[in-house]
N, CA, C and O of each residue as an XYZ file, in Angstrom:
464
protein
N      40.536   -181.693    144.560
C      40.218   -182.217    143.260
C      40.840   -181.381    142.161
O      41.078   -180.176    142.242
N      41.054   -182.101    141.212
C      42.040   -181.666    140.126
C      40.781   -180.814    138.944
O      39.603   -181.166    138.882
N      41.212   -180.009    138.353
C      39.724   -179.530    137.088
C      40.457   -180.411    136.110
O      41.550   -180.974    136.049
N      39.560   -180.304    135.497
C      39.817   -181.932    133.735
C      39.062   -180.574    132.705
O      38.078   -180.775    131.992
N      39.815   -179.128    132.838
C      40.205   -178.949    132.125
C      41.099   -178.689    130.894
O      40.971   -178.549    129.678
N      42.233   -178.698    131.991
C      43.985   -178.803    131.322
C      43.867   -179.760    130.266
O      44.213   -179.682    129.087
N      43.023   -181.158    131.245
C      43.274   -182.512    129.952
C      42.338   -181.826    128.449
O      42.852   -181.754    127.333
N      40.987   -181.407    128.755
C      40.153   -181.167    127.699
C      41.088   -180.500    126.840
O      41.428   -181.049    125.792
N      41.662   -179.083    127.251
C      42.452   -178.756    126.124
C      43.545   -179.435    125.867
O      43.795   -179.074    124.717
N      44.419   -180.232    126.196
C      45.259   -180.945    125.512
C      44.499   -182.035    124.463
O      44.991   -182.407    123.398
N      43.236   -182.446    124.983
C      42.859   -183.074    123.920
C      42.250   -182.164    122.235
O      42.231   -182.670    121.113
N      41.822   -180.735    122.632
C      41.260   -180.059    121.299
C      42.942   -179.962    121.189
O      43.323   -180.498    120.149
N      43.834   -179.515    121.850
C      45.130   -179.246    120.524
C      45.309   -180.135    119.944
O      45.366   -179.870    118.743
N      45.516   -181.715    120.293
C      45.848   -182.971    120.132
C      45.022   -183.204    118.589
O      45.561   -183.406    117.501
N      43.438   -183.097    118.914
C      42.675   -183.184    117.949
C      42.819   -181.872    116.906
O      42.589   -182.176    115.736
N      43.066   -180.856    117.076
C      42.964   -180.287    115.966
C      44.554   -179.892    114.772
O      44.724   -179.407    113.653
N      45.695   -180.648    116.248
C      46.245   -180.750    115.153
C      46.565   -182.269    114.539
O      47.703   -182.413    114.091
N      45.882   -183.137    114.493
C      45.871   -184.346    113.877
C      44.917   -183.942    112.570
O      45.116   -184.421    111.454
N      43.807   -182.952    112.882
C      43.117   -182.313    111.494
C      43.766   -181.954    111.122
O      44.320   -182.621    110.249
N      44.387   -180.357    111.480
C      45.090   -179.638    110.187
C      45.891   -180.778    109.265
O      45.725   -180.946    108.056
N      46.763   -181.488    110.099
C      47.768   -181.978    109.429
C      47.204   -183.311    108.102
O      47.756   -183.691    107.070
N      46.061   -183.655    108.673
C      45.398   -184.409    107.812
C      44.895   -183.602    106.379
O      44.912   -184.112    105.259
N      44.419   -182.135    106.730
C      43.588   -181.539    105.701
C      45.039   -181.126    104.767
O      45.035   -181.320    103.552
N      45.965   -180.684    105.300
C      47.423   -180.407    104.796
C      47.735   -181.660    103.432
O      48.012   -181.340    102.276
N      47.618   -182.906    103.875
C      47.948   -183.857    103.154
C      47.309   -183.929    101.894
O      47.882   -184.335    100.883
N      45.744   -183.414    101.944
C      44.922   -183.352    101.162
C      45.023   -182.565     99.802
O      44.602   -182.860     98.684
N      45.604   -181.647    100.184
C      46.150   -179.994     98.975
C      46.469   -181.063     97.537
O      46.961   -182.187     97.439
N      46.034   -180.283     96.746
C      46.487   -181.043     95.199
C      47.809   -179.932     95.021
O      47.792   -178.703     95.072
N      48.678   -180.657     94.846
C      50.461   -180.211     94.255
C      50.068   -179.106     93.088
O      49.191   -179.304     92.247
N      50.466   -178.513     93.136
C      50.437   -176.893     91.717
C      50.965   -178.113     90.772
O      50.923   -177.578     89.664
N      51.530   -179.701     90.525
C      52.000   -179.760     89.361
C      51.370   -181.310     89.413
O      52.090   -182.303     89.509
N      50.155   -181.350     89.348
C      49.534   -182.878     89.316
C      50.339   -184.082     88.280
O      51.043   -183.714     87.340
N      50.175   -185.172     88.523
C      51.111   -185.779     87.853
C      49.543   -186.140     86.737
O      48.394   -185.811     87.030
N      50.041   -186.988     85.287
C      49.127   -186.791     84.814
C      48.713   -188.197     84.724
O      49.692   -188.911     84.508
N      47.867   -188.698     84.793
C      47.015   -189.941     84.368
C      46.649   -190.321     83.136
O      45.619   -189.947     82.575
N      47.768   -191.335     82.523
C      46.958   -191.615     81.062
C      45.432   -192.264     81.007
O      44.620   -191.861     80.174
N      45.165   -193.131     81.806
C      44.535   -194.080     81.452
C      42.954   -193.050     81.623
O      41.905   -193.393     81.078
N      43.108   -191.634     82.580
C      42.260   -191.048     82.923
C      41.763   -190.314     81.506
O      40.678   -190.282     80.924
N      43.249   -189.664     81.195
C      43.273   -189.245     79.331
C      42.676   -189.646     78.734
O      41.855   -188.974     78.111
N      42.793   -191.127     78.599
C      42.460   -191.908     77.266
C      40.968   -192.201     77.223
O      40.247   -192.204     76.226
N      40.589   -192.483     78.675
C      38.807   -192.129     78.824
C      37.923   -191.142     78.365
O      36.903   -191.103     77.677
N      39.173   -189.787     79.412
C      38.403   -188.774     78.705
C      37.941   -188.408     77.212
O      36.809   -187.974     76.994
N      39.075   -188.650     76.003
C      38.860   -188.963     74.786
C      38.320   -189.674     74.055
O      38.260   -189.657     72.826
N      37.803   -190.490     74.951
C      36.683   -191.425     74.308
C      35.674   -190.763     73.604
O      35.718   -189.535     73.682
N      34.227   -191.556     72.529
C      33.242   -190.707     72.430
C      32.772   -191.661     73.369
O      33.500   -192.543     73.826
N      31.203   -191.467     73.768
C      29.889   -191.995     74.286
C      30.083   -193.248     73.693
O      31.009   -193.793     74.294
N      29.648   -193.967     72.793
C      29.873   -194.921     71.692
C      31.083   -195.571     72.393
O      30.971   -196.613     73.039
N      32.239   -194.909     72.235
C      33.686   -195.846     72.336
C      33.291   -196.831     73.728
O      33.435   -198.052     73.792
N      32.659   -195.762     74.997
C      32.923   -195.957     76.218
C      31.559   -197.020     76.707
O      31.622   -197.759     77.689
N      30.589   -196.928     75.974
C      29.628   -198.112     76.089
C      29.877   -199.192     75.509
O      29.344   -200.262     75.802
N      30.791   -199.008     74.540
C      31.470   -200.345     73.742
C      32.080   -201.500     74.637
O      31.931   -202.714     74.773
N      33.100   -200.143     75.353
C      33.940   -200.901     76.595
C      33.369   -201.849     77.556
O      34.048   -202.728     78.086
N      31.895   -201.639     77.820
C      31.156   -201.592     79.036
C      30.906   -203.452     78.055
O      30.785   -204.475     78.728
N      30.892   -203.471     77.245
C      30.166   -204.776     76.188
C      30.982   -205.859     76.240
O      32.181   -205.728     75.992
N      30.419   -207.113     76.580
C      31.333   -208.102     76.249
C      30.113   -209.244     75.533
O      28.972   -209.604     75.818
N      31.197   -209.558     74.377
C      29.926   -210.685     73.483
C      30.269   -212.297     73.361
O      31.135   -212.710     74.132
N      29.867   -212.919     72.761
C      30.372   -214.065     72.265
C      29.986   -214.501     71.072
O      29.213   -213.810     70.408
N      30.459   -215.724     70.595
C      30.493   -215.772     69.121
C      30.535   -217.271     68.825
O      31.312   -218.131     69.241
N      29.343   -217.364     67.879
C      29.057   -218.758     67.668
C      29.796   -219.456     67.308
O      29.686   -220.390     68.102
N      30.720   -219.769     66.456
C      31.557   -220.872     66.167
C      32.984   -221.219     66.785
O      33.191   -221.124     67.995
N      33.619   -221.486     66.187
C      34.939   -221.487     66.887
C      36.255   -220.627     65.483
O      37.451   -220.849     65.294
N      35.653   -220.028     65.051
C      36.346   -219.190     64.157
C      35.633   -217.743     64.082
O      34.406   -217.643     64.070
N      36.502   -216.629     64.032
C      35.923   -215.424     63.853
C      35.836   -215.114     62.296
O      36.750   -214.864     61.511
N      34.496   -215.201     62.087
C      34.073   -214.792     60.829
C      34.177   -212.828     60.559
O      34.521   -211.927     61.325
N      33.758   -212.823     59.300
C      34.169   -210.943     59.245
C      32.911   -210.342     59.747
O      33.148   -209.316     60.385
N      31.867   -210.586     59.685
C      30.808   -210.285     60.741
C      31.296   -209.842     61.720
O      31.342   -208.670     62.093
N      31.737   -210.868     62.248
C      32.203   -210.492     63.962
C      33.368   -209.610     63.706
O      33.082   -208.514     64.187
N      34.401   -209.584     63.238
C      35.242   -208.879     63.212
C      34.690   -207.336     63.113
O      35.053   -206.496     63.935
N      33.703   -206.999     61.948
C      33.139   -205.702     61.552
C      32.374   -205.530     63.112
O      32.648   -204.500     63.728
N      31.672   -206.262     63.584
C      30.948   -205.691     64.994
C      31.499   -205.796     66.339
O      30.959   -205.472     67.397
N      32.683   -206.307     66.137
C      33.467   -205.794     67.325
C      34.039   -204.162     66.755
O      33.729   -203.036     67.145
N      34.701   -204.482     66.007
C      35.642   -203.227     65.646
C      34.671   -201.931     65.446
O      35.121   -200.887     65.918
N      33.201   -201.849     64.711
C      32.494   -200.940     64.451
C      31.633   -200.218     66.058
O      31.321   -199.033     66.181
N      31.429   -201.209     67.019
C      31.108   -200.833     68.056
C      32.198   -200.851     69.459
O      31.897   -200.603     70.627
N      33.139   -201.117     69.066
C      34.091   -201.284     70.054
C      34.052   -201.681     71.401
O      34.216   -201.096     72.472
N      33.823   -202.695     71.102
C      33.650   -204.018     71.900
C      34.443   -204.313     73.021
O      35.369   -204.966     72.541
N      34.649   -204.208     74.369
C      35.300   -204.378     74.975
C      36.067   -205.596     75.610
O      37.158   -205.636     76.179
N      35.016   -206.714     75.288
C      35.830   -208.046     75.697
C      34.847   -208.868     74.675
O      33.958   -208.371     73.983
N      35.326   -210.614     74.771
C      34.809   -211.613     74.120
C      34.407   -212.823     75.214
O      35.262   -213.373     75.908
N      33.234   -213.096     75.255
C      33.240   -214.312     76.302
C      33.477   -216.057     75.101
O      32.619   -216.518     74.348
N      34.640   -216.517     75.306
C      34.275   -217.748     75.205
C      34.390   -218.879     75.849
O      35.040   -219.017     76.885
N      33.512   -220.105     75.043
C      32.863   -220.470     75.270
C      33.332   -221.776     75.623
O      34.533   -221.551     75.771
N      33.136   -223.223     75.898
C      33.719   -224.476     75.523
C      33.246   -224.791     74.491
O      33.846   -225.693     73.906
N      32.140   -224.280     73.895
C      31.719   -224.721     72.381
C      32.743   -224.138     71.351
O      32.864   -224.393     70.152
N      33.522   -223.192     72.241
C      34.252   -222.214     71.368
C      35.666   -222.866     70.644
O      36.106   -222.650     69.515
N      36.008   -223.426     71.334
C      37.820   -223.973     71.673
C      36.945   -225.858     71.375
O      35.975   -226.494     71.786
N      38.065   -226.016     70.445
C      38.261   -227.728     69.919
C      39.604   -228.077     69.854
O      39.958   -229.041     69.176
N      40.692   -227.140     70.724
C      41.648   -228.124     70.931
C      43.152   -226.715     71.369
O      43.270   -225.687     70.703
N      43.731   -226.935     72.117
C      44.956   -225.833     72.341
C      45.233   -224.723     71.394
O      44.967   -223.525     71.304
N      45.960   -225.738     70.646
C      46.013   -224.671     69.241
C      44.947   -224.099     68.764
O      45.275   -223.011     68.289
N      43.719   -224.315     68.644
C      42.934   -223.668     68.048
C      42.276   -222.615     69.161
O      41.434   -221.791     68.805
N      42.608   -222.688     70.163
C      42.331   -221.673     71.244
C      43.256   -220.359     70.786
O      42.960   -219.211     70.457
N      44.376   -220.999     70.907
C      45.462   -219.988     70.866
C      44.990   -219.063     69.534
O      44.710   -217.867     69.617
N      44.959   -219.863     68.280
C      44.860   -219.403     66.857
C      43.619   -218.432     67.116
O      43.913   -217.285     66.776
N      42.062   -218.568     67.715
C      41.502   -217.305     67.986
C      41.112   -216.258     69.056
O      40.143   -215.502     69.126
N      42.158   -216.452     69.856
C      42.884   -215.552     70.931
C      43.591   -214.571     70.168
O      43.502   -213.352     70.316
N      44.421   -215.293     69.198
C      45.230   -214.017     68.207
C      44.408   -213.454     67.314
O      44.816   -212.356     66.933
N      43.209   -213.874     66.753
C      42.627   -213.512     66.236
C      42.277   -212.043     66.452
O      42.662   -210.999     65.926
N      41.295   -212.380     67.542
C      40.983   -211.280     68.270
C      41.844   -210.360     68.821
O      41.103   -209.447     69.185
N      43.105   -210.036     69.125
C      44.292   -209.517     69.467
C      44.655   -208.889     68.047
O      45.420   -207.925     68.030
N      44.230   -209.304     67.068
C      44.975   -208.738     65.868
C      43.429   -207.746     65.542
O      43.395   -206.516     65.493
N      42.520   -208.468     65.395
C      41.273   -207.454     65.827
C      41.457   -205.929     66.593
O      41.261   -204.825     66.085
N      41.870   -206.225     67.893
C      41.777   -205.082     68.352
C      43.071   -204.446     67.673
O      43.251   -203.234     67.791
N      43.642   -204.942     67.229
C      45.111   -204.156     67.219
C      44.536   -203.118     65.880
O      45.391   -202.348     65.441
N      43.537   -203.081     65.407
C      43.230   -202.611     63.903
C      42.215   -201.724     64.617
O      41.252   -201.943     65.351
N      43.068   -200.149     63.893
C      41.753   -199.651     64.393
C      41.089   -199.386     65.837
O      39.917   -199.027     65.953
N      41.836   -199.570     66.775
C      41.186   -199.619     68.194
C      42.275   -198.728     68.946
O      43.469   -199.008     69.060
N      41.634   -197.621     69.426
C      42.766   -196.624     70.294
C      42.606   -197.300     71.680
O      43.232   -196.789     72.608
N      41.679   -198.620     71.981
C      40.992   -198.604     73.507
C      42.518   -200.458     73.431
O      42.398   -201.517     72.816
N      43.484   -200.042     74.200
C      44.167   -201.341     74.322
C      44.030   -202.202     74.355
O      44.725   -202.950     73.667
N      42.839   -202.785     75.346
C      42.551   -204.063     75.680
C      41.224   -204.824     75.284
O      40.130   -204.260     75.248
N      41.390   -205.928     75.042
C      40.017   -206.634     74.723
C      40.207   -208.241     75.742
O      40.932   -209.215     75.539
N      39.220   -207.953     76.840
C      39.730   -209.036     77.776
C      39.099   -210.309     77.356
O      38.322   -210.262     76.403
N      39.299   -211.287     77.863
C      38.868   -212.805     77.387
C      38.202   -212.900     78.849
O      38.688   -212.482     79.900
N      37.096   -213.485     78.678
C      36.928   -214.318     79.500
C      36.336   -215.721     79.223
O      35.541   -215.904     78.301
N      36.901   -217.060     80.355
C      36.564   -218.571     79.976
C      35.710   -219.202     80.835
O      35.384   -220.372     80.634
């Protein structure tokens, strides 16, 4: 009869070097690459980043300055509208830009998503 130890240790080298080489992969580079989008979080205040978390909607089918002042003052992260919202293509489009020109004022946070 053969001992099944030879195999055991071929299996701990086998296994431990499939670890090292795994833990190897793991090492963070001395020159990390940098992450904006991680940046731009971090610079957030509290406020900015619960803003983000917010999505509202809005009664009519025109953005009044109300809404404009409480998106922009709490920084609002998206807009839900509505079918009550939209009365016809163009007028979809017309406050899609609305809101796009909204965020563009005043807003370090890029995006303000739609949802329909």
């Amino acid at each position: 009869m053969r001992s099944k130890a030879p195999k055991i240790k071929w299996i701990f080298i086998i296994c431990s070097a499939i670890i090292l080489t795994l833990a190897a992969c793991n090492k963070p580079t001395s020159n990390p690459i940098p992450d904006p989008i991680r940046k731009q979080v971090n610079d957030m205040t509290i406020s900015e980043k619960v803003g983000q978390m917010l999505m509202v909607g809005i009664d009519g089918d025109i953005v009044v300055s109300g809404s404009t002042s409480f998106i922009q003052n709490n920084h609002i992260g998206g807009v839900i509208i509505n079918g009550y919202n939209v009365k016809s293509p163009s007028q979809l489009l017309q406050l899609n830009n609305q809101f796009k020109k909204i965020n563009s004022q005043e807003n370090k946070n890029p995006s303000l998503p739609f949802n329909r």
